[in-house]
C-alpha positions as CSV (number, residue, x, y, z in Angstrom):
1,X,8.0,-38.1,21.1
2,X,8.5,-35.4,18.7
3,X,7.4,-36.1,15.0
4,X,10.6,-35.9,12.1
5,X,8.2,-33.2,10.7
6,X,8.0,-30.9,13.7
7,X,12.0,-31.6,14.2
8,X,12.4,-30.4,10.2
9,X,10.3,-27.0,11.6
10,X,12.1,-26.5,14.5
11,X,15.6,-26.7,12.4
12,X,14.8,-24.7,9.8
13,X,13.0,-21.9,12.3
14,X,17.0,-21.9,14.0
15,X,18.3,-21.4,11.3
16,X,16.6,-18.5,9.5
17,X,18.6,-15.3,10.5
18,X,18.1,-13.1,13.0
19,X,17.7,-9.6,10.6
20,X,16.5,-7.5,13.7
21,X,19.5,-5.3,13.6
22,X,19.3,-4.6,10.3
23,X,16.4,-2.7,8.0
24,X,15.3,-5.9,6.0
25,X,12.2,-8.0,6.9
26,X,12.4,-11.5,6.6
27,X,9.6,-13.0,4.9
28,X,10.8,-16.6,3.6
29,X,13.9,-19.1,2.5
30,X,13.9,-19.2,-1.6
31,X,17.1,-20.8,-1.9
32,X,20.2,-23.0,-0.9
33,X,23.6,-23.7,-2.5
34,X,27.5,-24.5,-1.4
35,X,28.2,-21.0,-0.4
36,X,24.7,-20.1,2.0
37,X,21.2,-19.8,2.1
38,X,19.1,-17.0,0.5
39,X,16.3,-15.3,1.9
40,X,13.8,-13.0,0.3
41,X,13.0,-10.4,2.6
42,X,11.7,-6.6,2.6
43,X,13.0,-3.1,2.8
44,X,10.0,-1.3,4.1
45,X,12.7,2.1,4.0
46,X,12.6,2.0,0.0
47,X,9.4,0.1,-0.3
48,X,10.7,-2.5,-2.4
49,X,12.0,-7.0,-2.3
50,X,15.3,-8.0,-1.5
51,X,17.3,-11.1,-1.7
52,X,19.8,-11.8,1.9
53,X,21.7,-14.1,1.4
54,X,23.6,-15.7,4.5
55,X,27.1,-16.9,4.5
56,X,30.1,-17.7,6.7
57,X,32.4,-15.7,5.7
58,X,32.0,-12.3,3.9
59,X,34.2,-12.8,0.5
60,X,31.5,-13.0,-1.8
61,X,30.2,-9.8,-1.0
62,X,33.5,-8.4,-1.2
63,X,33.8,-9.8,-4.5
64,X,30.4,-8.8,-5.8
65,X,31.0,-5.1,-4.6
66,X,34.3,-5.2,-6.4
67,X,32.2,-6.2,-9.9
68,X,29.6,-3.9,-11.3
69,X,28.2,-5.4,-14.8
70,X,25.3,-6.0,-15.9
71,X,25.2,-9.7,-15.8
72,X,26.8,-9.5,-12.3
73,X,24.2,-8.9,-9.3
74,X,24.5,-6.0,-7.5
75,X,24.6,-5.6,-3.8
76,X,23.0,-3.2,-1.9
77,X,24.3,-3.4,1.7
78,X,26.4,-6.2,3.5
79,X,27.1,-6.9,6.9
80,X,27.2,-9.2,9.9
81,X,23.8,-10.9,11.8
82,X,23.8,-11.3,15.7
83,X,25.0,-14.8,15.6
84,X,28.4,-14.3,13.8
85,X,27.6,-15.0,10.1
86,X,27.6,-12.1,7.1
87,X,25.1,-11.1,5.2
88,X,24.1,-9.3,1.6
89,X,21.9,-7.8,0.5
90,X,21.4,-7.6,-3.4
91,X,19.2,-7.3,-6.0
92,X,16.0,-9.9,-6.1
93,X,16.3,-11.9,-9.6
94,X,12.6,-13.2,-10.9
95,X,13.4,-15.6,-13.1
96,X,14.7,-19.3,-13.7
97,X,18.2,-21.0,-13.5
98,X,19.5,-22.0,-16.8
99,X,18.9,-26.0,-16.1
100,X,15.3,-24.8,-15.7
101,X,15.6,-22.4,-18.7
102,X,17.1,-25.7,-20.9
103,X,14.8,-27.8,-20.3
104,X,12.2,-25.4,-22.1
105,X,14.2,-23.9,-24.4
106,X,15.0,-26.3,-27.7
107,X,16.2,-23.6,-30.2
108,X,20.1,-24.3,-30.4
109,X,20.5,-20.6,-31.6
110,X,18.3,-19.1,-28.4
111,X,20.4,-21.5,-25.9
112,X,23.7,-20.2,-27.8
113,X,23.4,-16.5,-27.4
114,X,22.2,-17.0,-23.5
115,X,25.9,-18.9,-23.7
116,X,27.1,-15.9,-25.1
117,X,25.9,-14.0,-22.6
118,X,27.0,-15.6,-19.9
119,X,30.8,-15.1,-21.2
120,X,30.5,-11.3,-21.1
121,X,30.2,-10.9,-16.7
122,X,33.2,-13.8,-16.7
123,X,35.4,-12.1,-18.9
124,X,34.8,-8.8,-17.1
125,X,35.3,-10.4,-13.8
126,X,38.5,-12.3,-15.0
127,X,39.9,-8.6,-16.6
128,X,39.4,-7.5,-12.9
129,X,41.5,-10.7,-11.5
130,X,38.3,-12.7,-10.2
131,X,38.3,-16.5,-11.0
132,X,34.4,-17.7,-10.2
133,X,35.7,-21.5,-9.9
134,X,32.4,-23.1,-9.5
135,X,30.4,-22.2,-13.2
136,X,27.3,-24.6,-13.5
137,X,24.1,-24.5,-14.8
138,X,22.4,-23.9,-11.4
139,X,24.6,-20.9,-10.9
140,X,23.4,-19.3,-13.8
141,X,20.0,-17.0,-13.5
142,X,18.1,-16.2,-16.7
143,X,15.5,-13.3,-15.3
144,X,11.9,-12.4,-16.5
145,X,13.1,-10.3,-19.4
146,X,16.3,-11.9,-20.9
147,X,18.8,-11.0,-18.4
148,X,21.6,-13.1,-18.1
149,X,22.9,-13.3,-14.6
150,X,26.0,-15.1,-13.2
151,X,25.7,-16.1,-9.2
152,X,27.6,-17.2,-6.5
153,X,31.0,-15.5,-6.7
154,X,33.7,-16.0,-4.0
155,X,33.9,-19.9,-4.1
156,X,37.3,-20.0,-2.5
157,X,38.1,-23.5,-4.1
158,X,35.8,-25.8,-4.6
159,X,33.8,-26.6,-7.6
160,X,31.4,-29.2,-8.9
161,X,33.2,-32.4,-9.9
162,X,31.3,-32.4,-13.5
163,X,32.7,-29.0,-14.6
164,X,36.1,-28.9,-12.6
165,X,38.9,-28.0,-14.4
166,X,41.9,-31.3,-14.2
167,X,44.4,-28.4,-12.5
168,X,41.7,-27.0,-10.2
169,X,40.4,-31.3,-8.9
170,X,43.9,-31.7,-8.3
171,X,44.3,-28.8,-6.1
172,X,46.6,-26.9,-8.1
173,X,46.5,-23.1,-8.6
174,X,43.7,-22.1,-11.0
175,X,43.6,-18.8,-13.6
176,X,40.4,-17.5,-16.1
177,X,41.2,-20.6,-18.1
178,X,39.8,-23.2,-15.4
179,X,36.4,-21.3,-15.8
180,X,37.4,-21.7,-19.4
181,X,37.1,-25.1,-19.0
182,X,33.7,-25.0,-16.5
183,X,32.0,-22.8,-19.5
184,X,32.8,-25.7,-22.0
185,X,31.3,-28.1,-20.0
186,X,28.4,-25.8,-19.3
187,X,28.0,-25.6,-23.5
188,X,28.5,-29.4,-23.4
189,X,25.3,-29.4,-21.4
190,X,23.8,-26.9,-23.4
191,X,24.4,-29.0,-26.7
192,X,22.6,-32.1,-25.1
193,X,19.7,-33.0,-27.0
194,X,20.6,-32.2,-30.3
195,X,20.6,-35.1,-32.8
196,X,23.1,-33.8,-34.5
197,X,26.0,-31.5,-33.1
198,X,27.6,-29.0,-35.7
199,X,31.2,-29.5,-35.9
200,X,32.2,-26.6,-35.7
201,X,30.4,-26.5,-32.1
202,X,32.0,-29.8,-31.2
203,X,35.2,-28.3,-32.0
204,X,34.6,-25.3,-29.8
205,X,33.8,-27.8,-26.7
206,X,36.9,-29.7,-27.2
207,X,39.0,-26.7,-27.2
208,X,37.1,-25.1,-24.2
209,X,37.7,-28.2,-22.3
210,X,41.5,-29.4,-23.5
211,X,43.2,-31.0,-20.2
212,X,46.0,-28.8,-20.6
213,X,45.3,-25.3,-20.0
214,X,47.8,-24.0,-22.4
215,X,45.7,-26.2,-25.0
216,X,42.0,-23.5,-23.9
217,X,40.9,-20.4,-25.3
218,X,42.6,-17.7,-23.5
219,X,39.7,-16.8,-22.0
220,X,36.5,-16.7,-22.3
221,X,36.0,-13.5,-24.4
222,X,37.9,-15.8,-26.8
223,X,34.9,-18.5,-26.7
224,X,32.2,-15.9,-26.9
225,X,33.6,-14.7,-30.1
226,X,33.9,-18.0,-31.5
227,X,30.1,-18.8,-30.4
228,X,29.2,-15.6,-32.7
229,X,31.3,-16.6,-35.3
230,X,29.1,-19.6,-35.5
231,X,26.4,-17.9,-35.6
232,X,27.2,-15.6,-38.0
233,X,27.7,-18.3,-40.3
234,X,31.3,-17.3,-40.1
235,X,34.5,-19.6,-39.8
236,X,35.4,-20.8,-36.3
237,X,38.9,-20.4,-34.9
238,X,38.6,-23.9,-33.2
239,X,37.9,-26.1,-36.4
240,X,39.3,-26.7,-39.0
241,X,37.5,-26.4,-42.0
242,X,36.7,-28.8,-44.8
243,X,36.1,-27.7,-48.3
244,X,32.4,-29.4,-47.7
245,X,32.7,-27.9,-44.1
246,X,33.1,-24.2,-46.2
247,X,30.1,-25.1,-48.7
248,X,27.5,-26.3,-46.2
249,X,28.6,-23.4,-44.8
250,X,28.2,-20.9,-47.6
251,X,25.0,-22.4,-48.3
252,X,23.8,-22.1,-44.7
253,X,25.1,-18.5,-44.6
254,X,23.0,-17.8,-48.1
255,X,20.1,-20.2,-48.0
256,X,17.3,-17.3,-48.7
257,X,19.2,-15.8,-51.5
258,X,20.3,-19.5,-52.8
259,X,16.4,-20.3,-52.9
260,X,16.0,-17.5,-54.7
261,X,18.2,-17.8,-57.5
262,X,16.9,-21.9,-57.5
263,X,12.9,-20.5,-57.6
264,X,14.2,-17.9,-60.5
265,X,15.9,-20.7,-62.4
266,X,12.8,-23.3,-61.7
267,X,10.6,-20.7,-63.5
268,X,13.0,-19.9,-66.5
269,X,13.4,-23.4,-67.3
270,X,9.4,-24.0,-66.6
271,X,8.5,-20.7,-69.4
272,X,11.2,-22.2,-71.6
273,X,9.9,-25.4,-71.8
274,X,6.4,-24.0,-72.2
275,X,7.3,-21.9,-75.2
276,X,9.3,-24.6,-76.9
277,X,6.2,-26.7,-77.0
């Protein structure tokens, strides 16, 4: 009787692709999602690592080759294996996925621009009439150096229930404002942990993630700008500000220059005092 672990071998040996007709050498499986399998493999022609990743259908690559930006990965060569299902070739990423990079990243500010950053490849895919549809954490890549990379492209439908837009779960046509909605939830996420959430930031989730389209940013250049309006200490377009809302946030804004003026004071009133004795 054959063991479950030599049945686990023989399955994933008949799966791994048959690259023979192509000038890639496999070398092992580094990772699975909803749309295929990747692969690292080698191109002994320019001497350097390659991800393949396997699919059934081609539309991701054709999506991909449509989008050159920097935080969109670029493919190299694409094609079809022996046994009927397409392939890519792209760029390898070292890095970690953003779930990984969150879970060792605690500064709000450094988890904020990587937000940021992830905005700028969707807006520039959404000005080219590409809709990811399936935004998450785990699609996300943050490499070695700081680079921001958004993954899996060509989802022709489907999503992840937890950042699904209402229009897109109840199979109704989607635009750039259902990923609208995905990145919201994908800041939600981001937010988690915090003791206390700005309200300025709570009011940029809410409006991110309204249940009416309509009710979004109009993209997500739009939520980018508000992020860095945040962060700039600036007002956001999403709340609505207090009068305390607009001091704590002059004071946050000025805080060195504020403890300057109070140390400057501190001592005047301290020499005073000492001469009046």
């Amino acid at each position: 009787m054959i063991s479950d672990r030599v049945l686990a071998r023989l399955k994933t040996a008949a799966e791994l692709p048959d690259l023979s007709g192509t000038r890639y050498r496999l070398i092992e499986e580094i990772g699975r999602g909803g749309m295929g399998v990747v692969y690292l493999a080698e191109d002994p022609e320019l001497g350097r690592q390659v991800a393949i990743k396997v699919l059934d259908d081609g539309r991701e690559a054709r999506v991909l080759a449509s989008l050159e930006h920097p935080g969109i990965v670029p493919v190299h060569e694409a094609g079809v294996l022996p046994d009927g299902r397409s392939y890519y070739a792209m760029k390898l990423i070292r890095g970690r996925r953003l779930d990984a990079f969150l879970a060792q990243t605690t500064h709000l500010p450094d988890r904020l621009r990587v937000f940021q950053r992830v905005c700028e490849p969707v807006a520039f895919a959404h000005a080219h009439g590409v809709v990811h549809r399936d935004l998450k954490p785990q699609n996300i890549m943050v490499g070695e150096f700081g680079e921001v990379l958004v993954m899996d492209w060509g989802a022709p439908g489907m999503g992840t229930p937890a950042f699904m837009a209402p229009e897109q779960e109840a199979g109704g046509e989607v635009d750039a404002r259902a990923d609208v909605f995905a990145l919201g939830r994908m800041l939600e996420v981001m937010l988690r942990g915090e003791s206390r959430i700005p309200k300025p930031l709570a009011s940029i989730c809410r409006c991110a993630t309204e249940p009416e389209p309509a009710a979004r940013y109009e993209g997500a250049l739009a939520l980018a700008a508000d992020i860095a309006a945040y962060l700039d200490h600036m007002p956001v377009r999403a709340h609505r500000e207090s009068i305390l809302d607009r001091l704590l946030r002059f004071v946050s804004k000025h805080r060195t220059l504020l403890a300057l003026v109070a140390a400057y004071l501190a001592m005047r009133i301290i020499v005073i005092l000492w001469l009046g004795r």
